[in-house]
DOLOMI-369004 format. One line per 4 residues: number of its first residue (from 1); their letters; for each residue x negated, y negated, z of N, C-alpha, C, CB. Coordinates in steps of 0.05 Angstrom, whole numbers, plus 5000, padded with zeros to 4 digits. Glycine has a CB too. Example, Ala and Ser with C-alpha at 12.3 -4.5 7.8 and 13.67 -1.06 7.14 Angstrom:
1 = as = 4736 5114 5156 4754 5090 5156 4736 5066 5156 4774 5089 5181; 4743 5045 5142 4727 5021 5143 4742 4999 5157 4718 5012 5114
***
This chain:
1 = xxxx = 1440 3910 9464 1444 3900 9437 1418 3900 9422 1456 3872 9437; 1416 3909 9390 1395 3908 9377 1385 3882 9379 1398 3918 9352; 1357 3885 9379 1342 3853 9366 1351 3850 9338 1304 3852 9364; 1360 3822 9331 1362 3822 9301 1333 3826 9284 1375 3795 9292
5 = xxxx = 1339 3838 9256 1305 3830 9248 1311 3803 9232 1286 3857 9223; 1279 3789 9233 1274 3769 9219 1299 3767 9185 1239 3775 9216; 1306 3748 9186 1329 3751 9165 1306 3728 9137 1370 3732 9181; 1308 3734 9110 1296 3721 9096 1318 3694 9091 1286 3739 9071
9 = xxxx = 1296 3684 9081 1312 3652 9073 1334 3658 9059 1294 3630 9054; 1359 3640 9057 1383 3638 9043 1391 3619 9033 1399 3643 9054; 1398 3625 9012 1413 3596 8990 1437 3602 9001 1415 3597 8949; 1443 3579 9009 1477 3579 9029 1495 3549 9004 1469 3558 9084
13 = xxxx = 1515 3563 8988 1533 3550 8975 1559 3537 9001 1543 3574 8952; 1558 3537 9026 1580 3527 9038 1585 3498 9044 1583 3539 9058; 1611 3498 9036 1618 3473 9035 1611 3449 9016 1613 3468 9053; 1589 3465 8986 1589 3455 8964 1609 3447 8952 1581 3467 8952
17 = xxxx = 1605 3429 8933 1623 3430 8905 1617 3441 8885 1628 3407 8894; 1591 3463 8876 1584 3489 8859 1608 3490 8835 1585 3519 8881; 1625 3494 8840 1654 3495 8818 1656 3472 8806 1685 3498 8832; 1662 3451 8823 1662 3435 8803 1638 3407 8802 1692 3427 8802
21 = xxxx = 1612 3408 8804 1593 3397 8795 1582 3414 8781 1579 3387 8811; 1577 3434 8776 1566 3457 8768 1579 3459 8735 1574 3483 8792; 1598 3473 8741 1614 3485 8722 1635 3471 8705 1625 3503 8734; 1656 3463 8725 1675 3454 8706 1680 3428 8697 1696 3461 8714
25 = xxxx = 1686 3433 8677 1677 3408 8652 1651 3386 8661 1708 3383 8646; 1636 3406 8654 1608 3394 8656 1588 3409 8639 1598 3394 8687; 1605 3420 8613 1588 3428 8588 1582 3453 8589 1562 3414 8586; 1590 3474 8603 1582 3501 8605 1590 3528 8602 1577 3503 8621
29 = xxxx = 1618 3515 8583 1637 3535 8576 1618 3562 8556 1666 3517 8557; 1608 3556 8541 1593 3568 8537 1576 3589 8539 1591 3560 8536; 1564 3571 8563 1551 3594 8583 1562 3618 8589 1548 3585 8607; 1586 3600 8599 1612 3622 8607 1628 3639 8595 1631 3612 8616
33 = xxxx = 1624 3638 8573 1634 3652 8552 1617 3682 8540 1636 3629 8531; 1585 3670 8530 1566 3694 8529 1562 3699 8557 1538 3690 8513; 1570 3707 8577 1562 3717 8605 1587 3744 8599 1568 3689 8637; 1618 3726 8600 1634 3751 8595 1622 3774 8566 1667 3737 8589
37 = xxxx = 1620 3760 8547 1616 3778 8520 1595 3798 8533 1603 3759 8490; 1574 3786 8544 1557 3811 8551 1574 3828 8578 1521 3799 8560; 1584 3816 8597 1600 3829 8614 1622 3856 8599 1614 3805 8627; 1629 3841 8582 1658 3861 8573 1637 3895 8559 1684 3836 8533
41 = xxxx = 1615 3880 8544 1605 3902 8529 1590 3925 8548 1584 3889 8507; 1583 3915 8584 1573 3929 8600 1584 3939 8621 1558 3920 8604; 1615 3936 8625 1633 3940 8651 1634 3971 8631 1668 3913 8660; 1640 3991 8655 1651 4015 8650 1685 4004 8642 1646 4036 8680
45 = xxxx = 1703 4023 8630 1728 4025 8620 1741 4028 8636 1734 4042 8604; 1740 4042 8668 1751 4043 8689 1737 4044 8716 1765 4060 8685; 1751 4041 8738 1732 4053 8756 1758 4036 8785 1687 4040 8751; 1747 4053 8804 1760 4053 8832 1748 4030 8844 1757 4080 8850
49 = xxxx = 1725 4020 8849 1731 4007 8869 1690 3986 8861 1741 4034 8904; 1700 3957 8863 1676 3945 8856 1664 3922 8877 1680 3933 8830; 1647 3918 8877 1630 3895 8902 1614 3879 8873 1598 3917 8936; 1624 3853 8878 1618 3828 8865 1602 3813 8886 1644 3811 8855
53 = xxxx = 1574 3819 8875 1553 3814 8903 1560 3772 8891 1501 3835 8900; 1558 3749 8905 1552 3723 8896 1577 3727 8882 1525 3716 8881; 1606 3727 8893 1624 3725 8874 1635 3691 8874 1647 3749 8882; 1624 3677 8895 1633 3651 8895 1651 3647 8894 1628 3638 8883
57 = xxxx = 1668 3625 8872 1698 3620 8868 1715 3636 8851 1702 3597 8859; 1706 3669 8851 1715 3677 8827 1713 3666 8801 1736 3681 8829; 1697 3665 8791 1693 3657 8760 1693 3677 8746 1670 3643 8753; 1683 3701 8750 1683 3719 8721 1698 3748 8741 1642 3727 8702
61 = xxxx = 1718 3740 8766 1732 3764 8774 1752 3769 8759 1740 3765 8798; 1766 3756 8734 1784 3756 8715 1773 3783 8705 1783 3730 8696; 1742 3786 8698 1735 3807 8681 1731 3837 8690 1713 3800 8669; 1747 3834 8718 1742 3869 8733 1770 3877 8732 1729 3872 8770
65 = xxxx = 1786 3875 8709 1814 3888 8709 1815 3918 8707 1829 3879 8686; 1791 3933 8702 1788 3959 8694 1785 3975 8723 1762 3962 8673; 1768 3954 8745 1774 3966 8774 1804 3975 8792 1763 3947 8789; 1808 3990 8805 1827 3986 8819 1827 3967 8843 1833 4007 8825
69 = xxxx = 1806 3955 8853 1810 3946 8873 1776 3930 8867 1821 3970 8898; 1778 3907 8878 1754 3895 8877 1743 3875 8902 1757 3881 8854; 1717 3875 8913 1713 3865 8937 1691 3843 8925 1704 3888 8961; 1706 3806 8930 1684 3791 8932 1670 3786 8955 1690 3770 8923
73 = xxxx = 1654 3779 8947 1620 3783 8969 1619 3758 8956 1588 3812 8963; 1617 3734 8982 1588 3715 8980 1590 3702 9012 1590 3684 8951; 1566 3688 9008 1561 3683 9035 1572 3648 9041 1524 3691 9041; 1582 3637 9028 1599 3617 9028 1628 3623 9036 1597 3606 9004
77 = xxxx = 1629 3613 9057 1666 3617 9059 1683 3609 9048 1678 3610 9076; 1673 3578 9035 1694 3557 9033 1697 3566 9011 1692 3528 9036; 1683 3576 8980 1675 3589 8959 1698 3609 8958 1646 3599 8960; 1692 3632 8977 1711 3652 8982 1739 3642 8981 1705 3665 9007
81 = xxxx = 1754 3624 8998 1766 3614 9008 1788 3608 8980 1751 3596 9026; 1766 3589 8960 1784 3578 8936 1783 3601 8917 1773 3550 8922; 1771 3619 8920 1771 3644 8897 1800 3658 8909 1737 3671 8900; 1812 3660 8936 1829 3673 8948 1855 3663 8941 1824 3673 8975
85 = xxxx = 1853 3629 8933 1874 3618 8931 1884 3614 8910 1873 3603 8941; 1866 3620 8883 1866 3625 8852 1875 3661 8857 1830 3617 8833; 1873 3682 8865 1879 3703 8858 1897 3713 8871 1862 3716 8858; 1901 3707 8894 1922 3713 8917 1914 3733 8931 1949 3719 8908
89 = xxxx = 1920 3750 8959 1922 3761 8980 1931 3789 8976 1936 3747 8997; 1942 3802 8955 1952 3825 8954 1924 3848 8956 1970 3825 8927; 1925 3875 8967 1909 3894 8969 1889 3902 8947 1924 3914 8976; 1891 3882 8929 1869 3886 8898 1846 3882 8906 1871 3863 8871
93 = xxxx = 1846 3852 8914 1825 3843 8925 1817 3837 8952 1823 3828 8915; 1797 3837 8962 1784 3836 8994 1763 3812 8990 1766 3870 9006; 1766 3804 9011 1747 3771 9006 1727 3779 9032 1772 3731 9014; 1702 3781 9033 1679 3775 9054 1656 3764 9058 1673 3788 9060
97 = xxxx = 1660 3749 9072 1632 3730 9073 1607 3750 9088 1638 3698 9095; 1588 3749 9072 1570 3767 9091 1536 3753 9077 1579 3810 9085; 1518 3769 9093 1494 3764 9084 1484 3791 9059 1475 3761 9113; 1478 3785 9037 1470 3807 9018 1450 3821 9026 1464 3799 8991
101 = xxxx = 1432 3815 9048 1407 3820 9056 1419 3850 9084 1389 3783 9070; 1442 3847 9096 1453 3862 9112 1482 3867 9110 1448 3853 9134; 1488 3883 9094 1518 3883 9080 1534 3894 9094 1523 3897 9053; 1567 3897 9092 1575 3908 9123 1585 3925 9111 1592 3892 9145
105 = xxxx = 1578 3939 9086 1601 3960 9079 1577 3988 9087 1617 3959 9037; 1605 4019 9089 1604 4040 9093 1584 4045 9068 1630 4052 9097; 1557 4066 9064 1552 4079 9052 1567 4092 9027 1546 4088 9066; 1569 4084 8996 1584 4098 8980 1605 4095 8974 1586 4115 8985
109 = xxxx = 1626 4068 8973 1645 4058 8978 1649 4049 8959 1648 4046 8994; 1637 4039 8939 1642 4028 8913 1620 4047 8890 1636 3993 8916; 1645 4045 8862 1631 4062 8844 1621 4035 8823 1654 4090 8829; 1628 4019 8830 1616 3995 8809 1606 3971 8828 1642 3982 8786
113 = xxxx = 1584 3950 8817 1582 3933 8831 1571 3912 8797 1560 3942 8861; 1573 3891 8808 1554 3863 8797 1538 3838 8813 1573 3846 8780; 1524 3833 8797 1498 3811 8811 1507 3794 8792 1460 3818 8811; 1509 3766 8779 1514 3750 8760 1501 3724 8775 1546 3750 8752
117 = xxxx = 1483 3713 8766 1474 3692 8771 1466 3689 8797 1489 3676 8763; 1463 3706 8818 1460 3701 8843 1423 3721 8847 1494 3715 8862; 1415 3734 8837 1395 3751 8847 1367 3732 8843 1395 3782 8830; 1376 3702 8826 1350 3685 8826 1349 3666 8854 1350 3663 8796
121 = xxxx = 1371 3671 8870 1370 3661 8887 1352 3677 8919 1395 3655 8885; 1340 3695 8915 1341 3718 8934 1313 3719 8938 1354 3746 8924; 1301 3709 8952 1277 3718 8961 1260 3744 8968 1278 3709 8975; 1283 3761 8973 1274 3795 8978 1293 3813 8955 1285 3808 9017
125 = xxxx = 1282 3813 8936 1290 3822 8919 1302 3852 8922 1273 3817 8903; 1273 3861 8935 1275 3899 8944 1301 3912 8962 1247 3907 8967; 1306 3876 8977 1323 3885 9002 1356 3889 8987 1320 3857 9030; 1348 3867 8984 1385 3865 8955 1391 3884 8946 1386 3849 8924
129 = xxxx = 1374 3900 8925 1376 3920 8903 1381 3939 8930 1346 3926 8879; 1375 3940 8944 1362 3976 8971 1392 3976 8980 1328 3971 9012; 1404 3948 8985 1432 3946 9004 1455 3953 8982 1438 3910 9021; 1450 3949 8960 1470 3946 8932 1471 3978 8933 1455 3927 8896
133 = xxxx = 1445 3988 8929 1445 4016 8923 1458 4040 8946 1416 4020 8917; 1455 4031 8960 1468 4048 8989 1492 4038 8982 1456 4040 9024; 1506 4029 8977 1538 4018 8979 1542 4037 8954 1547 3977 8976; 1538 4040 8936 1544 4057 8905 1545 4083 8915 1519 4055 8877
137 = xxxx = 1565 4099 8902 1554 4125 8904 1538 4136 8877 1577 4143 8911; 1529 4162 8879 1514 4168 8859 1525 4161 8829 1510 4195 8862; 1512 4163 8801 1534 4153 8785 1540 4126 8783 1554 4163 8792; 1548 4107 8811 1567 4085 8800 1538 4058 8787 1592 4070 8835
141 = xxxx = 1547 4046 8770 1543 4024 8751 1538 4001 8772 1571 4018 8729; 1503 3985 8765 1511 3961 8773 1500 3951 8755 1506 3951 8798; 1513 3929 8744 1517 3899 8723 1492 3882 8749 1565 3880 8721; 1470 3883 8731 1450 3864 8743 1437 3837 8723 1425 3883 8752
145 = xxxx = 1456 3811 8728 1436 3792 8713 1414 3770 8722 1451 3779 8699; 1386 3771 8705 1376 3751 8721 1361 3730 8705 1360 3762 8742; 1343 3715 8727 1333 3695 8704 1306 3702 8695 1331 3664 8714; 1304 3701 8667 1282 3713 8656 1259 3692 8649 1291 3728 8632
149 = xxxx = 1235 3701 8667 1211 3690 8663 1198 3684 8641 1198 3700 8673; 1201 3700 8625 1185 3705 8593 1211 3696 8572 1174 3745 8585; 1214 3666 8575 1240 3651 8560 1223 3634 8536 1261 3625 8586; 1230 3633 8522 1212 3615 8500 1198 3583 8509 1235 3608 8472
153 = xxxx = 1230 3578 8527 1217 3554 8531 1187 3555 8548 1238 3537 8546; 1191 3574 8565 1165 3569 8587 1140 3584 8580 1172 3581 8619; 1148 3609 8553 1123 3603 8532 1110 3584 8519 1126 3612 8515; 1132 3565 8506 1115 3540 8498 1105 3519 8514 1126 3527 8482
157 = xxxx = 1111 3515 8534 1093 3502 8555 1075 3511 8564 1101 3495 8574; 1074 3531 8581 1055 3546 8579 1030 3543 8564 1065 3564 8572; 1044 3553 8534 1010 3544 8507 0998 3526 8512 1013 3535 8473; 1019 3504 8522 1011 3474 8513 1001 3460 8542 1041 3455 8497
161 = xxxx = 1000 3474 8558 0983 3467 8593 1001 3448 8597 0945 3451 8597; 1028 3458 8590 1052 3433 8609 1066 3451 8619 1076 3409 8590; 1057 3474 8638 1060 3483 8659 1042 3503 8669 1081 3489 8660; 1033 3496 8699 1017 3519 8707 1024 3553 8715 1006 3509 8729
165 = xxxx = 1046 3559 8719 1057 3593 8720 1039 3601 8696 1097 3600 8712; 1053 3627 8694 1043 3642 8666 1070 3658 8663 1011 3665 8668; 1078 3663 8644 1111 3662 8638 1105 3710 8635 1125 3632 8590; 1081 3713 8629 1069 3730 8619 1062 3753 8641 1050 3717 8606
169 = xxxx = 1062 3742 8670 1046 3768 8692 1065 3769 8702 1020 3766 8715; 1066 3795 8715 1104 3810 8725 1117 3792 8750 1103 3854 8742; 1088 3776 8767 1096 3764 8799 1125 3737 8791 1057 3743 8818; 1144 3739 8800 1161 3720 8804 1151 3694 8809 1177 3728 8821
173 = xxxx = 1159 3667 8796 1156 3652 8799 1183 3633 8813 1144 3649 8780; 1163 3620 8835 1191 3609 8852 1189 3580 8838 1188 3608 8894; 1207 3562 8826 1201 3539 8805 1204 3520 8832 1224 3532 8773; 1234 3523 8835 1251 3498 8860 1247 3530 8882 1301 3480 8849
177 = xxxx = 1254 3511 8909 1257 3528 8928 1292 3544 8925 1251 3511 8956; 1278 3573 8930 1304 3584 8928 1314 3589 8901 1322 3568 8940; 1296 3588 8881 1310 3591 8851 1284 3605 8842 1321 3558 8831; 1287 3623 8832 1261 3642 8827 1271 3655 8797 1255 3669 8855
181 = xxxx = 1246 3656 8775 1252 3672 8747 1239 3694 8746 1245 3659 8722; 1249 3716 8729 1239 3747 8738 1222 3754 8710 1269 3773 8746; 1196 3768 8712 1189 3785 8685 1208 3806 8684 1158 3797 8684; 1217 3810 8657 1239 3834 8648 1229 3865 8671 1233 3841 8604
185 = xxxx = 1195 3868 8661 1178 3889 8678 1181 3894 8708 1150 3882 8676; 1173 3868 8714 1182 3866 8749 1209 3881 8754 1189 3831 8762; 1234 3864 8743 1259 3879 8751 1259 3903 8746 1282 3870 8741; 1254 3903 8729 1254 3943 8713 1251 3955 8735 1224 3957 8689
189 = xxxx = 1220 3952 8749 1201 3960 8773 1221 3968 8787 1182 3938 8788; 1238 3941 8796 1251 3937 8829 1267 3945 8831 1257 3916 8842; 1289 3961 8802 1308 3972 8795 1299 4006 8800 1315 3960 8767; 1286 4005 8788 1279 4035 8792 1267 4049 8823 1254 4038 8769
193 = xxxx = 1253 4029 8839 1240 4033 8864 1274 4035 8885 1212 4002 8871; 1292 4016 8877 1315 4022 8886 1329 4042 8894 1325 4015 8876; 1333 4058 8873 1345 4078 8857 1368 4081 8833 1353 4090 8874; 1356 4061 8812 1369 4055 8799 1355 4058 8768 1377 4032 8808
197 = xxxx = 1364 4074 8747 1363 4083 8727 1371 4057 8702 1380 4108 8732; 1354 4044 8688 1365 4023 8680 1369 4037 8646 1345 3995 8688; 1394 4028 8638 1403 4038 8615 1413 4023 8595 1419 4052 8619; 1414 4000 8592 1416 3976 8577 1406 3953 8590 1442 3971 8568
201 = xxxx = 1393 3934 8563 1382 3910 8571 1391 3896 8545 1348 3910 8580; 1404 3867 8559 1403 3853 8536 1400 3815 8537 1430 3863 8521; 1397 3804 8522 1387 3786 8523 1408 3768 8516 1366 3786 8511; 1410 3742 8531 1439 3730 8535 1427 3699 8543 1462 3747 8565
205 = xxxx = 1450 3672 8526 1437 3645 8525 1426 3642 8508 1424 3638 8542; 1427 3650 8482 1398 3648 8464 1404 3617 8459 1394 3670 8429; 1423 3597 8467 1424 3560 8462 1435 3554 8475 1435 3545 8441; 1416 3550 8496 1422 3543 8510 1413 3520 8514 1423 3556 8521
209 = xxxx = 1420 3501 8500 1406 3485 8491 1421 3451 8487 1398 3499 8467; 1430 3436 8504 1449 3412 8505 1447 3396 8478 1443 3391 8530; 1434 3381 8467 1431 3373 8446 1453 3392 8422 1400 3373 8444; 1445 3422 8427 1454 3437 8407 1488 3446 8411 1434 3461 8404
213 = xxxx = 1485 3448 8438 1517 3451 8451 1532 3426 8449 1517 3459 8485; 1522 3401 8443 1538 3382 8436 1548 3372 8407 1528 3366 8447; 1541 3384 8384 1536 3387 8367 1546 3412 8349 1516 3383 8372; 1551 3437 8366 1562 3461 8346 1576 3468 8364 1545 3485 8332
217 = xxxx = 1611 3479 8345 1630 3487 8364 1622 3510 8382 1654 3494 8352; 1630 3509 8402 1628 3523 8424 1636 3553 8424 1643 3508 8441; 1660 3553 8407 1672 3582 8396 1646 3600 8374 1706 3571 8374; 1634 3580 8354 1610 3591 8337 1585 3600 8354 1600 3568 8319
221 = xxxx = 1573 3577 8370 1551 3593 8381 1563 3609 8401 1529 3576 8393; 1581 3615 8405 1580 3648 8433 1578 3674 8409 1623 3656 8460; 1601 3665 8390 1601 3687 8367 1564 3696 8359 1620 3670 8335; 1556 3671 8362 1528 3678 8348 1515 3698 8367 1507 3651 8344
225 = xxxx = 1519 3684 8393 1501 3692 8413 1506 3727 8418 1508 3671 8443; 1527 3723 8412 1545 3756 8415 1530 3779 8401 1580 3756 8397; 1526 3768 8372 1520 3786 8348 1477 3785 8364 1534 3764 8303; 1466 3764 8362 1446 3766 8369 1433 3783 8407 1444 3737 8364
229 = xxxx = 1459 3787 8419 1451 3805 8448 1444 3832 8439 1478 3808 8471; 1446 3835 8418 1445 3865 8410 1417 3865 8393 1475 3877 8390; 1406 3856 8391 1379 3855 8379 1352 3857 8395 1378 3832 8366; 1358 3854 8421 1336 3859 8442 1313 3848 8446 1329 3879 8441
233 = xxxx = 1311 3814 8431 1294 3801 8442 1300 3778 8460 1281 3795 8424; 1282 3796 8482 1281 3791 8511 1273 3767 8521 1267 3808 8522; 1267 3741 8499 1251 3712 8500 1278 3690 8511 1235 3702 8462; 1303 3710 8516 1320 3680 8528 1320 3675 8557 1353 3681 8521
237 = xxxx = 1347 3656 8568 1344 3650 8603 1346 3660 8619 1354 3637 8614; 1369 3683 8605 1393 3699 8617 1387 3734 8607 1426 3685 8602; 1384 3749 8622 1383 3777 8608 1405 3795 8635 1340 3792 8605; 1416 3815 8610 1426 3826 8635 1418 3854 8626 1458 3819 8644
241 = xxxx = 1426 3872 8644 1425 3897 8652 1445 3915 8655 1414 3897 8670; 1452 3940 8654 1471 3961 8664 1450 3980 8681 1489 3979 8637; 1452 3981 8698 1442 4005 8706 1454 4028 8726 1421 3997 8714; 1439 4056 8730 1461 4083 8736 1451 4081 8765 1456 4118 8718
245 = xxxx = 1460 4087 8789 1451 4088 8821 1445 4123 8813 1483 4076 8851; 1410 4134 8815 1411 4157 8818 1410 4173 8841 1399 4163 8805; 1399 4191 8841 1393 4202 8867 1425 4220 8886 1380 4171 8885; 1413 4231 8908 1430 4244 8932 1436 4213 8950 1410 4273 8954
249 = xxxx = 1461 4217 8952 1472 4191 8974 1498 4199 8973 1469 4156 8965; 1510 4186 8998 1534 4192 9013 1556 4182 8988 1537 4175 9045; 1572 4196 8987 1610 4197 8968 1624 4189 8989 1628 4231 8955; 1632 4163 8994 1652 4154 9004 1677 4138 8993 1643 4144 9019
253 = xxxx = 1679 4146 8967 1694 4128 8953 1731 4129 8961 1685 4135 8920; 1734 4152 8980 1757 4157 8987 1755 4156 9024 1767 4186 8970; 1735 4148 9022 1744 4132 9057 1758 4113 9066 1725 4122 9070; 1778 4117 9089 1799 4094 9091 1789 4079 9099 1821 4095 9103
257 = xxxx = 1762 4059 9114 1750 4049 9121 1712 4035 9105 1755 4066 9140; 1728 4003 9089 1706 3993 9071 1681 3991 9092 1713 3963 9055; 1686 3987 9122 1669 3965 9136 1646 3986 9150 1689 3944 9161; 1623 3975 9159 1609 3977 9186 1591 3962 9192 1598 3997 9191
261 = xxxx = 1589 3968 9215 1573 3940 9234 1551 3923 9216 1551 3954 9265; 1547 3908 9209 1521 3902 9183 1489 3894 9211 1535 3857 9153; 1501 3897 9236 1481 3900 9255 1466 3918 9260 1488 3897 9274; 1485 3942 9256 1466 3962 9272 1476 3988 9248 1476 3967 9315
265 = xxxx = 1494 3983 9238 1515 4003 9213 1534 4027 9220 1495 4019 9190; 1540 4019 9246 1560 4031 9264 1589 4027 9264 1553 4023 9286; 1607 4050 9263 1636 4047 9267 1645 4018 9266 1645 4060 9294; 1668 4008 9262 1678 3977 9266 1713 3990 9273 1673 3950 9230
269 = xxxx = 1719 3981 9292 1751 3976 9298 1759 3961 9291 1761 3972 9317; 1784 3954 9283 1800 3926 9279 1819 3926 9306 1821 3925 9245; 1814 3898 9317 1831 3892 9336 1845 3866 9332 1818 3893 9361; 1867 3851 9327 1886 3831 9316 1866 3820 9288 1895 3802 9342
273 = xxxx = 1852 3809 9288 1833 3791 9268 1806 3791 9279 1844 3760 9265; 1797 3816 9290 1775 3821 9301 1764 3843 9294 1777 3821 9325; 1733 3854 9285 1726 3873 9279 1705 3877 9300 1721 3875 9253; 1712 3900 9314 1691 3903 9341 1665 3932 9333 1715 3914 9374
277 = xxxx = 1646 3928 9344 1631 3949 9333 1626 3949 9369 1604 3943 9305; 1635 3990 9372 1632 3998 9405 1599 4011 9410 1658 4026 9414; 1592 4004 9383 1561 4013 9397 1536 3988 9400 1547 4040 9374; 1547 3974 9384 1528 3938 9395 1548 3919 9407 1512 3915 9364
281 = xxxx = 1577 3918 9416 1589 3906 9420 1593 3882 9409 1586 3909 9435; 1580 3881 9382 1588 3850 9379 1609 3849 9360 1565 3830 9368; 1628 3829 9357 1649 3825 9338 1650 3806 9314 1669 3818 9352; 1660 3818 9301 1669 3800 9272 1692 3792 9270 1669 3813 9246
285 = xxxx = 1703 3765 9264 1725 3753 9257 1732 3747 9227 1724 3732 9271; 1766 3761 9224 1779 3761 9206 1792 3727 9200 1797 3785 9211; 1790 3714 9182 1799 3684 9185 1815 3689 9168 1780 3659 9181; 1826 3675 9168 1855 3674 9139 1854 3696 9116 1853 3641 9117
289 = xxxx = 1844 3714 9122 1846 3734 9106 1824 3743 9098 1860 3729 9087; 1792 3737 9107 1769 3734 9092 1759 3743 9116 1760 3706 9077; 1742 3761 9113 1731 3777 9133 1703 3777 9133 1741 3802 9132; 1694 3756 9165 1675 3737 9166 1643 3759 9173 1686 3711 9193
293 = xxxx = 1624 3765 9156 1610 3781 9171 1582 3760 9171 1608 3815 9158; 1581 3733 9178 1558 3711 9171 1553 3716 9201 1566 3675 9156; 1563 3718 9219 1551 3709 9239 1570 3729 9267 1554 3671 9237; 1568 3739 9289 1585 3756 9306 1593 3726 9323 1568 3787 9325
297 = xxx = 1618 3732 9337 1636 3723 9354 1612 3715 9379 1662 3746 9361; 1611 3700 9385 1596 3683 9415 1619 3705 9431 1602 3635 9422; 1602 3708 9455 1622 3726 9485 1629 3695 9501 1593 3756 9515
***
């Protein structure tokens, strides 16, 4: 059996309440609102088959109707679990818990993917983008959003020596553990070193701002925020991206088989609710429908 390699640190959502301390009704419809507007304006019109890297409880899988078939990814089960039970079990969707750092899909399997709020969580940035990009085939679209370093607010602190970062040099700043903000430049960098062609950028959250969200309807500032993503200054929390997967890489988008070993990236069998890989022998378990790749089966 392979040695595993050293695995980077992980923000593990299991067995949170994320949904609802987080999100619902707790002031953030908003949020949720300019996330889709920029989503709708950057999803391709169609496409076969998508990986929602950090899909959590399904929150914005409403907005992949244009896919035929869509695979949530996060590394929370229980997350997975209530996204499964809001959308239901039919062959649309595929639910898997896995690590983003060692993904268990086949080379080329999906022509679309998204990152949404999850890539500030990631300590290996290079590794994410490298595993995202091997899963795309040439051509396919990934929807990348993250948190942007060079935000007004952390310019004006900054000026004013009420914070030591510099909102201004490309190195990521880790604020809390596990929550990291990106220079627009950096990503560009880590996008392109990937193999990824970046082709829109836009700037998303411009009020994000409680005082102001309590205060102006909720329906007005997204409208605003909407008309202002298209202007391209890059000083808000939230920016997102479209970008093209270039390069020679494997077309598998018509393989009958999403999976492989995320150990070693070898064949996988299915045996009852078991996914066996015959060249490291270790197995993966299928649980109620959610196909577990966090951890292999103890012998």
């Amino acid at each position: 059996m392979p040695k595993p390699e050293p695995r980077p640190r992980i923000c593990d959502y299991e067995g949170s309440n994320y949904r609802t301390e987080f999100w619902e009704g707790k002031g953030r419809n908003y949020e949720d609102l300019v996330e889709r507007i920029a989503l709708r304006r950057l999803l391709p019109s169609q496409g076969r088959r998508l990986l929602e890297v950090g899909a959590g409880f399904g929150r914005l899988t409403s907005e992949y109707d244009a896919y035929d078939q869509v695979v949530l990814m996060d590394y929370s089960f229980s997350q997975l679990r209530y996204a499964q039970d809001q959308l239901g079990t039919d062959d649309r969707y595929v639910y898997v818990a896995a690590d983003a750092y060692h993904l268990p899909f086949r080379p080329g399997v999906f022509d679309g993917a998204t990152i949404i709020r999850v890539i500030h969580h990631m300590a290996d940035v290079e590794s994410v983008l490298g595993q995202v990009r091997r899963s795309l085939i040439p051509g396919g679209v990934l929807i990348l959003e993250y948190a942007n370093k060079r935000n007004l607010k952390a310019m004006y602190r900054f000026s004013r020596g009420l914070q030591s970062w510099n909102p201004y040099d490309l190195d990521p700043v880790e604020f809390v553990e596990l929550n990291f903000d990106f220079h627009p430049g950096y990503m560009r960098l880590k996008l392109e070193e990937a193999g990824f062609a970046m082709k829109r950028s836009m700037p998303v959250s411009f009020f994000r701002v409680g005082a102001l969200k309590d205060r102006v309807p909720t329906g007005f500032l997204a409208g605003l925020d909407g008309l202002l993503q298209l202007t391209g200054l890059h000083y808000t929390p939230s920016v997102f991206t479209k970008n093209i997967a270039v390069g020679n890489s494997p077309n598998n988008i018509n393989h009958l088989s999403l999976f492989v070993c995320p150990s070693c990236g070898e064949e996988l069998t299915r045996i009852g609710n078991t996914m066996m890989c015959k060249a490291c022998n270790q197995r993966w378990a299928i649980r109620d429908g959610i196909y577990d790749f966090k951890a292999p089966l103890e012998d």
